[in-house]
BAGUKE-247470 format. One record per residue (C-alpha): residue number from 1; z negated, x negated, y negated. Coordinates in Angstrom, 3 decimals, padded with zeros to 6 digits, always signed. Example, Ala and Ser with C-alpha at 12.3 -4.5 7.8 and 13.67 -1.06 7.14 Angstrom:
! residues 2
PT     k         zz         xx         yy
PT     1   -007.800   -012.300   +004.500
PT     2   -007.140   -013.670   +001.060
! end
This chain:
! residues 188
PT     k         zz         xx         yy
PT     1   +000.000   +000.000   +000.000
PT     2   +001.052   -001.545   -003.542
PT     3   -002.208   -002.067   -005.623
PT     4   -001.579   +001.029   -008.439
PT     5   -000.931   +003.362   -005.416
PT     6   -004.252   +002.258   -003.942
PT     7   -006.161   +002.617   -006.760
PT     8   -004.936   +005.791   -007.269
PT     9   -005.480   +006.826   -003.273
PT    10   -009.193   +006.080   -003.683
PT    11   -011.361   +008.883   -004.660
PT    12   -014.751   +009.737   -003.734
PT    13   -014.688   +011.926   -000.649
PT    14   -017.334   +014.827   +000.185
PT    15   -015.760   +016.287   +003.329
PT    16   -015.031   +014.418   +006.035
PT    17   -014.104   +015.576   +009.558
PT    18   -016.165   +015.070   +012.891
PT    19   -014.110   +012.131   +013.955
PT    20   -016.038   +009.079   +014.657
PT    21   -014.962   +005.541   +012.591
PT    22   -014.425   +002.743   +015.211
PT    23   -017.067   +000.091   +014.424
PT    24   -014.228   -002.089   +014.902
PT    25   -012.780   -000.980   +012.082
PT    26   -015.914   -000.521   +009.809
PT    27   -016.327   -004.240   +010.629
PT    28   -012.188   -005.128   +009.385
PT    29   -013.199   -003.693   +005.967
PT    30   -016.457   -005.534   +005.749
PT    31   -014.433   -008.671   +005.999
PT    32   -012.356   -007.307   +003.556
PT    33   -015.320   -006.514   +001.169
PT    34   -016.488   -010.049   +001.607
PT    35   -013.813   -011.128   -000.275
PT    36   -015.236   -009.837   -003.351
PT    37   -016.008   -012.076   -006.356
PT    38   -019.968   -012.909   -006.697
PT    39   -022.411   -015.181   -008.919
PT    40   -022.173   -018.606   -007.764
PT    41   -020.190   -017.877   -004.608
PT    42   -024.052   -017.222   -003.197
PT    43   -022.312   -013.903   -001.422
PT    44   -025.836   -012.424   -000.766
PT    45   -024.570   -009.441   +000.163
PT    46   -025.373   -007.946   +003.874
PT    47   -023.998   -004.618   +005.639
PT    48   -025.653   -002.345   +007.771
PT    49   -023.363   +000.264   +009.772
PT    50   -025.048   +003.620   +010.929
PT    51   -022.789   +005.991   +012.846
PT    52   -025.999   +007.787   +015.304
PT    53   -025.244   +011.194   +013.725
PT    54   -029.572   +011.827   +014.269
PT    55   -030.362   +008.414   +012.268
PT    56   -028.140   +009.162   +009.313
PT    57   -030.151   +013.074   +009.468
PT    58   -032.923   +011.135   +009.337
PT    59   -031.689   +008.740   +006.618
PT    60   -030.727   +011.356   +004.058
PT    61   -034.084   +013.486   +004.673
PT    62   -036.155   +010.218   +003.472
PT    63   -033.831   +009.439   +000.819
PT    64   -034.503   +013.334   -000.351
PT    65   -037.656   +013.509   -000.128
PT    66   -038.810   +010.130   -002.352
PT    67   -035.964   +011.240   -004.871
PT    68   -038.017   +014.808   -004.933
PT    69   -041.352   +012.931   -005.346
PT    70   -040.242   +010.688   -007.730
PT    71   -038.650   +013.456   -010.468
PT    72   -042.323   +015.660   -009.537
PT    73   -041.819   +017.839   -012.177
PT    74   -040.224   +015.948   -015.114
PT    75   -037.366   +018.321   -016.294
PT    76   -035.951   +014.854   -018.104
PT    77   -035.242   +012.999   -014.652
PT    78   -031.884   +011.753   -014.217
PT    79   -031.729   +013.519   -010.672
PT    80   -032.840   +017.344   -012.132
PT    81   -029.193   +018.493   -011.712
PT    82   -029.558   +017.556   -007.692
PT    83   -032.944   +019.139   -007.357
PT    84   -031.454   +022.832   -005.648
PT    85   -029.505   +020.642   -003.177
PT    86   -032.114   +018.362   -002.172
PT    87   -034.651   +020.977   -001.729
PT    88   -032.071   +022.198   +000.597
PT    89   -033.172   +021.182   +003.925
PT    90   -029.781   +021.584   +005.323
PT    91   -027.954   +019.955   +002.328
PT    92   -027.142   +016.168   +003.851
PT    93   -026.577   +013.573   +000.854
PT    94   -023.791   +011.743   +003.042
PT    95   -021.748   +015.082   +003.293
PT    96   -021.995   +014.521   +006.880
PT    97   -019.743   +011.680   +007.347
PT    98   -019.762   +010.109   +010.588
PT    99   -020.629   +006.296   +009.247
PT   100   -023.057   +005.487   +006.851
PT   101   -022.987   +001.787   +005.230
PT   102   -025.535   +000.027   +003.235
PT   103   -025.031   -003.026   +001.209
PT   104   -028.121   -004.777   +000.232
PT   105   -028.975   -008.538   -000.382
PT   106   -032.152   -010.379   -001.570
PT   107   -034.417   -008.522   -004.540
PT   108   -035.110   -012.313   -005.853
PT   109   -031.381   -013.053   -006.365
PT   110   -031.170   -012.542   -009.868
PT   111   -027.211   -010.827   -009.324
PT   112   -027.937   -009.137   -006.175
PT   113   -026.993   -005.911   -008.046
PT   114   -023.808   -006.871   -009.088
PT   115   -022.526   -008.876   -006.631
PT   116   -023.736   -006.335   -004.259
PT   117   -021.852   -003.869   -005.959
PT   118   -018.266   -005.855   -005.939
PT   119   -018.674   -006.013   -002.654
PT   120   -018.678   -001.731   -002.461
PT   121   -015.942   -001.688   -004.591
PT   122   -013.830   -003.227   -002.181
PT   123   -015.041   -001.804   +000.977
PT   124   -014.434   +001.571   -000.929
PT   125   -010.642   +000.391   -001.463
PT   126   -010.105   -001.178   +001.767
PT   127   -011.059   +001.902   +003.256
PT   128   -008.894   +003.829   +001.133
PT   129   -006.168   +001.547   +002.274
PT   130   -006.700   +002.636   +006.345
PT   131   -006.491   +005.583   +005.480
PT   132   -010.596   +006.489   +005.574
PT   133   -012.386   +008.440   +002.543
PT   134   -015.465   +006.716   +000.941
PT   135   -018.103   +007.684   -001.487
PT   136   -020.409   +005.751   -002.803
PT   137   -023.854   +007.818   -002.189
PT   138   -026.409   +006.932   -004.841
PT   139   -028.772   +009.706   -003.812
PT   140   -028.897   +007.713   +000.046
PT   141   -029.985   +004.680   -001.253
PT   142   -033.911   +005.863   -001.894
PT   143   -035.648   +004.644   +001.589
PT   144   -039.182   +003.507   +001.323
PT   145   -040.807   +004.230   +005.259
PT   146   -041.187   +001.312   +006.339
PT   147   -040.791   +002.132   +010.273
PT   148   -037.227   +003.707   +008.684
PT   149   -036.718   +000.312   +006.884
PT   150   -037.311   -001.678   +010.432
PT   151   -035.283   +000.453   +012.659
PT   152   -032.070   -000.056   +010.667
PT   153   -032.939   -003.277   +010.329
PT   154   -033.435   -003.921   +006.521
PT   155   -035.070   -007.131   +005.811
PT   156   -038.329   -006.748   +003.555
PT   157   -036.826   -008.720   +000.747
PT   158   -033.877   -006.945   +000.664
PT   159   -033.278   -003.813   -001.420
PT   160   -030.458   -001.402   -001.224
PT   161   -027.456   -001.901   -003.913
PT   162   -025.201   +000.607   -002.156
PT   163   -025.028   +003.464   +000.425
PT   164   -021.618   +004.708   +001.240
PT   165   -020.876   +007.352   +003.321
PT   166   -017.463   +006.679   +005.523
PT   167   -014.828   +008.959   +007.509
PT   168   -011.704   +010.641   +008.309
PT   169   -011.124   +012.938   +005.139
PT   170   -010.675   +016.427   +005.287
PT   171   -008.885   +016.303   +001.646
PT   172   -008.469   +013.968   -000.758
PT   173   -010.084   +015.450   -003.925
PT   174   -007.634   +015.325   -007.095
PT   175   -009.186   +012.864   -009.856
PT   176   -011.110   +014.137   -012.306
PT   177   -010.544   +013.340   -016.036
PT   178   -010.978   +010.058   -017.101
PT   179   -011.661   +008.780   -020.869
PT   180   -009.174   +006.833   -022.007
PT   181   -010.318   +002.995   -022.385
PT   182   -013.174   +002.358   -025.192
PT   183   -012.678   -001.000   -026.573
PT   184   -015.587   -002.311   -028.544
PT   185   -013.637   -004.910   -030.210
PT   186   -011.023   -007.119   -030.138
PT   187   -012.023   -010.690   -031.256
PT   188   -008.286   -012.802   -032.176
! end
């Protein structure tokens, strides 16, 4: 796929079918995503793939209920719009996908954030490229039980940059509007 027609491909995907992604594939884009630019070339990135349909249940109940804790009842909480759904005990944050993948490297590492993030970026378009729909799943990301943490094998000094859900889409949503490019300034 030429570059403009993959950019234009990807788009975040909420409906995915029941097919399962072939970890052999999950693990071609993660060697894409690698690729990535990052601070220093200190790549501190690391993946975990989920596909056990009952551990990603699991996943997006914990990362529910800490988001719910956390807003309590501030009304100013930048997650208030998602409160119906995630007081929805049916409502799963990863739209059901059949793969679930985390990127998270080192808390000390002072770019872990960004680098981290690079790294989705191009799993998201390499996925996009085979022909999989991605979205990048902020509300997954909030795991704190630390029996949770263990089982899917999260280091302690790690924390969680990304959590992208993964699958065969069911449609490829249109784009939504997009602002047209505010430049600050341009220095000659």
């Amino acid at each position: 796929m030429e570059f403009q027609d993959l950019i234009a491909a990807r788009r975040s995907v909420r409906e995915y079918d029941t097919r399962p992604v072939p970890v052999e594939l999950v693990m071609e884009i993660i060697a894409d995503s690698i690729r990535a630019p990052n601070a220093r070339n200190a790549q501190p990135w690391g993946f975990i793939v989920v596909t056990n349909p009952a551990m990603i249940r699991r996943l997006s109940d914990e990362s529910k209920k800490n988001i719910l804790w956390d807003m309590g009842d501030n009304p100013s909480s930048p997650y208030a719009v998602y409160r119906p759904i995630l007081e929805n005990g049916d409502f799963n944050v990863f739209y059901t996908a059949p793969c679930v993948v985390y990127i998270a490297g080192p808390r000390d590492v002072r770019t872990v954030a960004v680098d981290c993030a690079l790294a989705a970026a191009y799993f998201m378009l390499s996925s996009a490229d085979r022909g999989l729909g991605s979205c990048w799943v902020d509300l997954g990301s909030v795991i704190r039980d630390p029996d949770l943490k263990r089982e899917i094998g999260l280091p302690k000094d790690h924390v969680i940059v990304a959590s992208i859900a993964l699958g065969y889409p069911v449609r490829i949503p249109a784009m939504p509007p997009r602002n047209g490019p505010r430049i600050l300034k341009v220095v000659e």
